[in-house]
C-alpha positions, 0 to 999 in steps of 0.5 A: 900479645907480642906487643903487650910483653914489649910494654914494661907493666904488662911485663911486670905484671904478668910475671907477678901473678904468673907466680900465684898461679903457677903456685896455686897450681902446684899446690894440688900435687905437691906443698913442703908440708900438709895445710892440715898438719897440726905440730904444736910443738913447733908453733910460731916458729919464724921464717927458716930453711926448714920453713921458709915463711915460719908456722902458725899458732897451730905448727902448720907450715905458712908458705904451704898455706899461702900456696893452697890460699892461692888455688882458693882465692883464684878459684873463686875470682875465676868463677866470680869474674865468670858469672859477671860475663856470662850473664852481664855481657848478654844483658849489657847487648840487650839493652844497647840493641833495645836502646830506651825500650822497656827492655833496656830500662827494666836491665839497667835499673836491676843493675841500679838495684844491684850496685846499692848492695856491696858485695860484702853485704850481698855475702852477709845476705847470702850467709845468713840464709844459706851459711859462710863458705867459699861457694857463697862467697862466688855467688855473692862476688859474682852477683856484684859483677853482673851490673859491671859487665852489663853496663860496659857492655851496653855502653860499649855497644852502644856506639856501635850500633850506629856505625856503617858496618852495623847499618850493613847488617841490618840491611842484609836481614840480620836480626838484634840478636845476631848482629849483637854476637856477629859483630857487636860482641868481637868489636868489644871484647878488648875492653871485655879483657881489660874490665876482666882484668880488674875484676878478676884482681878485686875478686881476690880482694873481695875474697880475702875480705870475706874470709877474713870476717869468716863469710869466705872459705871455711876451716880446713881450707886455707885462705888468705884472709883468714889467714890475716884474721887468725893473725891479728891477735898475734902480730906484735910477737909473730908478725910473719903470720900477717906479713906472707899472706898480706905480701901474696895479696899484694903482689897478686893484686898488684900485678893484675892491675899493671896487667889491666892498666897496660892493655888499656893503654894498649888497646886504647892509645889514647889513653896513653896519651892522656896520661904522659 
C-alpha cells in the first residue's frame, strides 16, 4: 500500500472517496438537520451558513441529505460488488479447472445469458414482481456482477493452470478444488481488487440510475439519484437541488476509478508502459 500512496491517482483517488465514506459514516450518529424534517416555510432556500448546500422543495436540509444518499449508495455497491465475488469467483475457478468440459461450457453461457439483460432491466424484472426498493436494486446490481467476476476469473485462472507451480500441486495429489483456492485464488486476487474497484464505482452509478427512475431506495430514505429526479423540474430557479448530489456522484466516482486505474498500473507494470 505504501507503494499505491506514492502514486499521484491513487493519492487523489482515495482521498476523494475517503471523504463519502467517512461522510456516510457520520451520518449515522450525527447529520446538521434531520433528512425527515420537513420545514416548508423554509423551501428552496439556496446555499448559506445555516445550510450549507441550501433546502429542497420540502425545507429538508440537501448536505444532511447527501450525507445519508452516501451511507445508501455505498451500502448497496458494497453488498452488489459482494455477491459478484462471492458467487462469480467460485464459478469463474470452476470453469478454468474444468476447462472445455460441459461444466465450463454450462457457466459461461449463463454468463452469456446474463450479460444480455442490463442491470437496469433485470431491476425492471425484479420490481415488477417484487416492487422498487433498495434491497431489489442489490439483487439486480449484484446479478450483473456475477458473469464480470466469473469471466475475470476463469480467464485469469486460466493461465495459470499451466504453470509449474500448478503441475507441482497436481503431482502431490492435490484435487481441482484445492489447487484452485490454495494457490489459484491468491495469484489473482490483485486483478480481483482492481475489477472490485471499478465495480464498486458502477454500483454507486448503477444506484443512482435506479433511484433516480424510482426502481431504487424508496421515500423516506434519501438517495442520490432520487435526489436528481425530485430536481429536475426545479433546476432553472433552484439549480443547487441538482448540483450537490450530482457533484457527490461525481467525485465518488471519479475517485474510485483513479483508485482502480493506479492499482492497475501498479499491479500490472505494463500497462504503465503501455500508456506513457
Amino acid at each position: 500500500m505504501k507503494k499505491a500512496f506514492k502514486m499521484p491517482g491513487f493519492a487523489i483517488g482515495f482521498t476523494m472517496a475517503t471523504v463519502f465514506v467517512l461522510a456516510a459514516f457520520l451520518s449515522f450518529f450525527w447529520t446538521p438537520y434531520a433528512v425527515d424534517g420537513v420545514d416548508i416555510a423554509n423551501k428552496l432556500l439556496a446555499p448559506s451558513g445555516t445550510n450549507w448546500f441550501g433546502t429542497d422543495h420540502l425545507g429538508r436540509d440537501i448536505f444532511s441529505m447527501v450525507m445519508v444518499g452516501a451511507r445508501t449508495s455505498i451500502a448497496v455497491a458494497i453488498v452488489a460488488v459482494g455477491i459478484g465475488v462471492l458467487l462469480g469467483v467460485p464459478l469463474g475457478l470452476a470453469a478454468a479447472a474444468r476447462q472445455g468440459s460441459l461444466l465450463d461450457e454450462v457457466i459461461m453461457r449463463g454468463n452469456d445469458l446474463i450479460f444480455a439483460f442490463p442491470a437496469l432491466l433485470i431491476a425492471i424484472l425484479i420490481t415488477a414482481v417484487f416492487g422498487a426498493s433498495a434491497v431489489n436494486a442489490i439483487i439486480a446490481i449484484g446479478i450483473f456482477n456475477i458473469p464480470v467476476f466469473a469471466r475475470i476469473s476463469r480467464g485469469a485462472a486460466l493461465s495459470l493452470w499451466t504453470r509449474d507451480f500448478v503441475l507441482a500441486a497436481r503431482v502431490a495429489g492435490k484435487g481441482r478444488v484445492r489447487i484452485s483456492f490454495e494457490h489459484i485464488l491468491p495469484n489473482i486476487t490483485n486483478l480481483l481488487i482492481v475489477q472490485g474497484t471499478i465495480q464498486f464505482s458502477l454500483g454507486i452509478l448503477a444506484e443512482a440510475a435506479l433511484s433516480y427512475i424510482g426502481l431504487g431506495a424508496q421515500i423516506p430514505t434519501p438517495s442520490w439519484g432520487r435526489m436528481l429526479a425530485d430536481s429536475q423540474t426545479m433546476v432553472s430557479f433552484a439549480p443547487h437541488l441538482a448540483i450537490f448530489p450530482g457533484m457527490a456522484i461525481i467525485f465518488t466516482v471519479l475517485g474510485l476509478n483513479l483508485m482502480g486505474d493506479a492499482l492497475r498500473d501498479l499491479f500490472d507494470p505494463k500497462q504503465r508502459r503501455d500508456r506513457q
